[in-house]
LOBA-700388 format. One record per residue (C-alpha): x, z, y; residue in three letters. Coordinates in Angstrom, 2 decimals, decimal comma. Example, Ala and Ser with C-alpha at 12.3 -4.5 7.8 and 13.67 -1.06 7.14 Angstrom:
% LOBA-700388
<loro <12,30 7,80 -4,50> Ala> <loro <13,67 7,14 -1,06> Ser> 
This chain:
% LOBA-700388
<loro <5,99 -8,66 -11,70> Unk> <loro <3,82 -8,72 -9,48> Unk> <loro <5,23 -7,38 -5,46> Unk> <loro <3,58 -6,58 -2,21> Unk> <loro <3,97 -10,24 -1,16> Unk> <loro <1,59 -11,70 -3,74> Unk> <loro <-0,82 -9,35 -2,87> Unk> <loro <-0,59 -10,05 1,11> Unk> <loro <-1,16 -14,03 -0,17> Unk> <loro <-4,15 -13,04 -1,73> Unk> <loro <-5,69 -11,21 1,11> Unk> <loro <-4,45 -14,13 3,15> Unk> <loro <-6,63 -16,49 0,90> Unk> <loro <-9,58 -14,49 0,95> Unk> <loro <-9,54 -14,19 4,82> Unk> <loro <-8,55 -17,75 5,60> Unk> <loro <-10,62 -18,98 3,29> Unk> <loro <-8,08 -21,88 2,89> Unk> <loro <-7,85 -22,41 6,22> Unk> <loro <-3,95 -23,76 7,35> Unk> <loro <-2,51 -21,97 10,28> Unk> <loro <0,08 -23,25 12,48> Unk> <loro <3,62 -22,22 11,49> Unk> <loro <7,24 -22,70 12,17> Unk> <loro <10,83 -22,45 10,42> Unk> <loro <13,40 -19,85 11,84> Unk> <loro <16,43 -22,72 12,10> Unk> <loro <19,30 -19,94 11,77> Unk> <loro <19,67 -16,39 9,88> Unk> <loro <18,39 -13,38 12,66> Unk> <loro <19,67 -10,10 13,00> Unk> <loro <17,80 -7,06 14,14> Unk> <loro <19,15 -7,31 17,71> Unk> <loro <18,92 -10,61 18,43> Unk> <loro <16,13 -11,97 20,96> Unk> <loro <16,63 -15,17 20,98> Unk> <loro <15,09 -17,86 18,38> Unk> <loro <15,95 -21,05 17,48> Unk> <loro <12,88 -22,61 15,41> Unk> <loro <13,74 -25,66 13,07> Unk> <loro <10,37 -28,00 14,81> Unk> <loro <8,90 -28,70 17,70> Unk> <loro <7,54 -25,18 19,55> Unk> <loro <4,41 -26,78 20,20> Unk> <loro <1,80 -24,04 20,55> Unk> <loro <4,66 -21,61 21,27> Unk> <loro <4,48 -20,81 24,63> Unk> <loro <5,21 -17,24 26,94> Unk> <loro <2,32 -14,97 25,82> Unk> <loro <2,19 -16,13 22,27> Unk> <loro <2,23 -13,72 19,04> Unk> <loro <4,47 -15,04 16,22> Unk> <loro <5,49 -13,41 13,16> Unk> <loro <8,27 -13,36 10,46> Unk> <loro <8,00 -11,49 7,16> Unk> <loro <6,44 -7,84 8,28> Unk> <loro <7,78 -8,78 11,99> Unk> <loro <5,51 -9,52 14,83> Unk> <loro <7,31 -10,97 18,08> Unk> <loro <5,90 -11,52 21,23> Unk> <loro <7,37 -14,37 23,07> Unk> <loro <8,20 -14,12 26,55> Unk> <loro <10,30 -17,82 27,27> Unk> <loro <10,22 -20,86 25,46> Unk> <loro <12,25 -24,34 25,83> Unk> <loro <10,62 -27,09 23,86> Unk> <loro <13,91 -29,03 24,32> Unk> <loro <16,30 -26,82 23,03> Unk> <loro <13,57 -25,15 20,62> Unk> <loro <14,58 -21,81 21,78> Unk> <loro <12,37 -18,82 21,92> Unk> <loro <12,91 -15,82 23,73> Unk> <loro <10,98 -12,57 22,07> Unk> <loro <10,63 -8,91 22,13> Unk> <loro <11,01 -7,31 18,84> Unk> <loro <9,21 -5,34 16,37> Unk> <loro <5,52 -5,44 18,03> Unk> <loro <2,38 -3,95 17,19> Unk> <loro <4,07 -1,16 15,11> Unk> <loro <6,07 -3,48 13,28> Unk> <loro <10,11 -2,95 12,55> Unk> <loro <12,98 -5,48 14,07> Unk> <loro <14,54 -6,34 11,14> Unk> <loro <16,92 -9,22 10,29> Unk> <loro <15,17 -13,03 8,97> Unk> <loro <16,82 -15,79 6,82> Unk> <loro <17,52 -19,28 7,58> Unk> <loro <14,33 -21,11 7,25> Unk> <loro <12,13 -18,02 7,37> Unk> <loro <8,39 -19,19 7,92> Unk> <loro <6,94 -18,37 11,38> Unk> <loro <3,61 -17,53 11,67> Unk> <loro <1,96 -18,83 15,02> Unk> <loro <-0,89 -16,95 17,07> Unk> <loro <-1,77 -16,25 13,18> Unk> <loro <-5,02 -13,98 13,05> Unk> <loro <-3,41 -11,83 10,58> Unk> <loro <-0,15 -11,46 10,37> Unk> <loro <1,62 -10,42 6,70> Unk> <loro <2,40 -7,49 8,77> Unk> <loro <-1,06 -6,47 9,47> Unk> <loro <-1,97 -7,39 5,86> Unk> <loro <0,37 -5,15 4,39> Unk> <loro <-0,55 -2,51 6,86> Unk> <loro <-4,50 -2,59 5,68> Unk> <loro <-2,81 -3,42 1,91> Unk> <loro <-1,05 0,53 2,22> Unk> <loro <-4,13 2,23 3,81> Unk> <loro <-6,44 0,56 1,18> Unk> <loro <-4,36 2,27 -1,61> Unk> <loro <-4,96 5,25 0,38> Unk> <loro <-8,71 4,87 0,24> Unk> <loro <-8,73 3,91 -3,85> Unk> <loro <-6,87 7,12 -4,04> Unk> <loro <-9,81 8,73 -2,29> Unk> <loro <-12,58 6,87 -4,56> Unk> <loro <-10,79 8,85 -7,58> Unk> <loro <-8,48 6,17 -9,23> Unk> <loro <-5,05 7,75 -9,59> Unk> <loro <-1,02 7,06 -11,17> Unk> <loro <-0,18 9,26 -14,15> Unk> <loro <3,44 11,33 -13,33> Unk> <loro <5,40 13,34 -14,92> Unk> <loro <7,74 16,34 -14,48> Unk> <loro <9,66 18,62 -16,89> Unk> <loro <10,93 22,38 -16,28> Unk> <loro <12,74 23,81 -18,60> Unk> <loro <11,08 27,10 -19,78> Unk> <loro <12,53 30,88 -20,05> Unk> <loro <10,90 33,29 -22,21> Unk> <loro <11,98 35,87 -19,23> Unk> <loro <10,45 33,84 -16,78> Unk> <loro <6,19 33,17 -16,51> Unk> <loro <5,78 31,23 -13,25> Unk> <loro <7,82 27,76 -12,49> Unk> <loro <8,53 26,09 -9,01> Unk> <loro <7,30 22,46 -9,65> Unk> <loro <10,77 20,96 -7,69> Unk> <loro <10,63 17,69 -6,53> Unk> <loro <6,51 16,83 -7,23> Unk> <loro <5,09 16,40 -3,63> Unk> <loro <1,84 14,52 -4,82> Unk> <loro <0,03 16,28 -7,09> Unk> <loro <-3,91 15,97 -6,84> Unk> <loro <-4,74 17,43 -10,88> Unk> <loro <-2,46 18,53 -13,90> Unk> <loro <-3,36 16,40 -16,69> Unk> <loro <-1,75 17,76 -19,52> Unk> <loro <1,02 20,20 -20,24> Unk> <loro <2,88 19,65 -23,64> Unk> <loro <5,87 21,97 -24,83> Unk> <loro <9,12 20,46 -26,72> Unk> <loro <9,47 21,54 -30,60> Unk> <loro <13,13 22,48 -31,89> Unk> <loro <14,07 20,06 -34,64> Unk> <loro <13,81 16,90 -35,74> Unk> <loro <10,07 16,48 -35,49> Unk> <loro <9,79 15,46 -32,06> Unk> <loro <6,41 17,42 -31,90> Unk> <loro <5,05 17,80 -28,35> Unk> <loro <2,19 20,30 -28,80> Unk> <loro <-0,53 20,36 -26,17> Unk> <loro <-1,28 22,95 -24,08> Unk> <loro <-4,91 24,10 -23,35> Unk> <loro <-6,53 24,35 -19,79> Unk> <loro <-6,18 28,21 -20,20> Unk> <loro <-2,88 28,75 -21,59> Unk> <loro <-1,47 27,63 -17,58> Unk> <loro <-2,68 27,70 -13,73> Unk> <loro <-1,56 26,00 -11,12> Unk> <loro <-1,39 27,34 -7,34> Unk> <loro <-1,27 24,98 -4,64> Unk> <loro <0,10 27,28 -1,35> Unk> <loro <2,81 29,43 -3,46> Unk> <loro <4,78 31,83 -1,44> Unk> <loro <7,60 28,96 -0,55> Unk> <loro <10,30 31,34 -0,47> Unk> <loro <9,91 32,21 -4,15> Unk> <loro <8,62 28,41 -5,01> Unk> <loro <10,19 25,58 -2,49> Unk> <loro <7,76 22,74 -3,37> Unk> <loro <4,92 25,11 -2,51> Unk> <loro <3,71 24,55 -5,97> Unk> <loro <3,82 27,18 -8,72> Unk> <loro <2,93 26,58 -12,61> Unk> <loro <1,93 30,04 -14,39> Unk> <loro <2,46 29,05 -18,35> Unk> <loro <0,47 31,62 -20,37> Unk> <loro <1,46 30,84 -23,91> Unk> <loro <4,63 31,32 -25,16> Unk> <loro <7,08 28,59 -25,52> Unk> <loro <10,16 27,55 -27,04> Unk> <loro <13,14 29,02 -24,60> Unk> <loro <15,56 26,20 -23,07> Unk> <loro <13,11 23,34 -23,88> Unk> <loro <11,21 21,66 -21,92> Unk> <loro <7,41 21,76 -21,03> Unk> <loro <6,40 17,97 -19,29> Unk> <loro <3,51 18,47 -16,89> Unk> <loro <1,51 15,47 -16,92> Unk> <loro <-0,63 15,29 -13,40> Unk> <loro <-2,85 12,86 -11,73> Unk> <loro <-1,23 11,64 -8,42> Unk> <loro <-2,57 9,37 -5,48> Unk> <loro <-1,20 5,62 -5,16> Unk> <loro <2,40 5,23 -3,62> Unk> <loro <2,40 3,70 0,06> Unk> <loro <4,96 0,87 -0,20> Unk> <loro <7,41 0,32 2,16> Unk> <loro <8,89 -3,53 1,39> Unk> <loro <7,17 -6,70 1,20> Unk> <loro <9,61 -6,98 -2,13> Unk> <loro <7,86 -4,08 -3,53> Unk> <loro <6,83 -4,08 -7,20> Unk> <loro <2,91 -3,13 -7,03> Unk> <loro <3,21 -1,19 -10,48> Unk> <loro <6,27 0,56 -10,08> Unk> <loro <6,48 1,58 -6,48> Unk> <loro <2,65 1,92 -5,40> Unk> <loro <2,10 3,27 -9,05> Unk> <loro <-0,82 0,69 -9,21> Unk> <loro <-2,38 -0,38 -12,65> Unk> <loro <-2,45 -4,19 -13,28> Unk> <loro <-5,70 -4,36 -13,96> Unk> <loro <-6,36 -3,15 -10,46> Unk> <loro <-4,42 -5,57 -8,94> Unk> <loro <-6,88 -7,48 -7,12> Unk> <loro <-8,52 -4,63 -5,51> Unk> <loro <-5,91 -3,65 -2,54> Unk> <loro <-6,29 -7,56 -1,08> Unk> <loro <-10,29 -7,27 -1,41> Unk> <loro <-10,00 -3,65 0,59> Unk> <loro <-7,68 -5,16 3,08> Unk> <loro <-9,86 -8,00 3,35> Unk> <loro <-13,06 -5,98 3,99> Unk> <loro <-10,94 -3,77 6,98> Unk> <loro <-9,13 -6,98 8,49> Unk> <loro <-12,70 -8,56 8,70> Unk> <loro <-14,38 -5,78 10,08> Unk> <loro <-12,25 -5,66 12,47> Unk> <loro <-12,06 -9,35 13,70> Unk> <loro <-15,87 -8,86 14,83> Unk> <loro <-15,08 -6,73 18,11> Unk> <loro <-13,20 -9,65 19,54> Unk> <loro <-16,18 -11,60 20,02> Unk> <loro <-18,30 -8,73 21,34> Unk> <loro <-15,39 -7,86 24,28> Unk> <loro <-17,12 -8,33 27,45> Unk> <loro <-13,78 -9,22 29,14> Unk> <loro <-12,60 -12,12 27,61> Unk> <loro <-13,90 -15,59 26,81> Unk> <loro <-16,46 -15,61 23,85> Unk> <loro <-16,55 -17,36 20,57> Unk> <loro <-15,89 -20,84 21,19> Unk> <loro <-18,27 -21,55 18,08> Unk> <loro <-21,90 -22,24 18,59> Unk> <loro <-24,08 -18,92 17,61> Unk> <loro <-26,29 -20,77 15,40> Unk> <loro <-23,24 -21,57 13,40> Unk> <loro <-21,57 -18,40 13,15> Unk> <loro <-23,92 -15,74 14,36> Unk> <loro <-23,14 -12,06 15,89> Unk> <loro <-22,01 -10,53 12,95> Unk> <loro <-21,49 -13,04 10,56> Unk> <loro <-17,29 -11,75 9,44> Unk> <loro <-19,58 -8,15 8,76> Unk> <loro <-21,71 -10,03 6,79> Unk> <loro <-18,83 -11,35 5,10> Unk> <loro <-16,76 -8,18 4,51> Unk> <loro <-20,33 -6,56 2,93> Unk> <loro <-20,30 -8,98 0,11> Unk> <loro <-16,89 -7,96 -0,71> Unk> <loro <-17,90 -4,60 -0,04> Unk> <loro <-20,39 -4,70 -2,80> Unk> <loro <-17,64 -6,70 -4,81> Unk> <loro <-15,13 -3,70 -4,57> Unk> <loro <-17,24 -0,62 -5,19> Unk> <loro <-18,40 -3,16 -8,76> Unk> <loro <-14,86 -3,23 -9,42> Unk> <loro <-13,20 0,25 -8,35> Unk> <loro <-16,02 1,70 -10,57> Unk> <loro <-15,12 -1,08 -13,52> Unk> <loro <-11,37 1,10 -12,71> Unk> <loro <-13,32 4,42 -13,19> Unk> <loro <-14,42 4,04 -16,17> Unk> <loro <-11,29 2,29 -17,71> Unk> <loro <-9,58 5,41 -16,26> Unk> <loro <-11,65 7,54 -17,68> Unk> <loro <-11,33 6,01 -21,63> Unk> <loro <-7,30 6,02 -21,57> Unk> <loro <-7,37 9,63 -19,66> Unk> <loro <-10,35 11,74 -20,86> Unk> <loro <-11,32 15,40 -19,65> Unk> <loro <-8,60 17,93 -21,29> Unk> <loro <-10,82 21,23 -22,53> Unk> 
């Protein structure tokens, strides 16, 4: 299984680059509501000012006693969600991307391999009438493109003849007060009354919503694709870490320009740039072979 977690460690390695970054241990279990921290080591570079984070939480701490180890924070920064932390939890110190921020650009990359045409296979069944020509597809919310419709046989043959692109329509903006969802599915052909047709459509990827989150079964994510959300996420995080150095307010770069030049973490996220678009249209055309065109 593979869960939201191992993907934020691999977008972690790639923009680290093995780099170690200073962390803590949470030195009790934390509830939602509590704002005060006791950290298992020495605070060290946590001081009034600093960012830390724990799990998908980022804190900003606003006290610290070195001799007691106690931190005092305000909860559920930078968009993030209070939520409760275990005994020795790992605290992330002044990190330059949190595993909050990670799994942020992790979700919205999804969203953009969604948008380059890759796509999750659902399905839905309605029961057809023989009285009744036009369905309301309850309960489907994502639907970019029916696949397939198939139609249940009577019998013992389990036969689940296929449909053709004419013999149904879908509408998108149905009249909601005779179709809920919005959605409508006109079936053409006659079926077998009280069985079930399953439509089989193309949906975008599912955002996830827990670090614990199973890639395949909640995002709807094939395997194969598995290291393309931490290269996207890589490739925004990156892009992003460049307008630090160009802020006209603030202290530059402490690195020497003819080590890292202007522009050098662009250069970087290009390369993987190049590196994704190789890969999402390796995807493509996998996609493509297991789900051909339906005439």
């Amino acid at each position: 299984m593979t869960t939201a977690n191992d993907l934020i460690d691999a977008t972690l390695d790639w923009v680290l680059g093995g780099e170690d970054e200073n962390v803590n241990v949470l030195a009790g279990n934390v509830d939602a509501a509590d704002t005060s921290l006791t950290m298992l080591y020495d605070l060290n570079e946590i001081v009034p000012g600093t960012m830390i984070a724990v799990g998908l939480e980022v804190m900003r701490v606003v006290d610290a006693s070195p001799t007691s180890k106690v931190v005092t924070v305000i909860r559920g920064q930078r968009g993030s969600t209070a939520a409760s932390h275990s005994q020795n939890a790992l605290v992330q110190v002044a990190p330059r991307f949190s595993r909050w921020s990670v799994f942020r650009a992790l979700n919205d990359d999804l969203a953009s391999l969604s948008g380059f045409g890759l796509f999750q296979i659902k399905t839905a069944d309605i029961t057809y009438n023989s009285s009744v020509m036009t369905y309301d597809l309850t309960g489907v919310t994502d639907i970019d493109q029916v696949y397939s419709l198939r139609y249940e046989v009577p019998g013992a043959t389990k036969e689940w003849p296929l449909l053709r692109n004419q013999d149904y329509r879908l509408e998108r903006h149905a009249d909601t007060g005779d179709f809920p969802s919005g959605l409508s599915l006109t079936i053409y052909r006659e079926c077998y009354s009280g069985r079930a047709v399953r439509v089989a459509y193309k949906a975008p990827f599912t955002r996830m919503t827990a670090a614990s989150d199973d890639v395949q079964s909640v995002a709807g994510l094939p395997a194969t694709a598995n290291d393309l959300p931490p290269l996207g996420a890589a490739i925004r995080l990156m892009s992003g870490h460049e307008s630090g150095r160009v802020a006209y307010d603030r202290q530059p770069d402490t690195r020497r320009a003819q080590e890292v030049p202007p522009g050098a973490s662009l250069q970087a996220a290009a390369g993987w740039t190049r590196l994704r678009q190789q890969r999402i249209d390796d995807e493509l055309r996998r996609l493509s072979r297991r789900y051909p065109v339906r005439r």
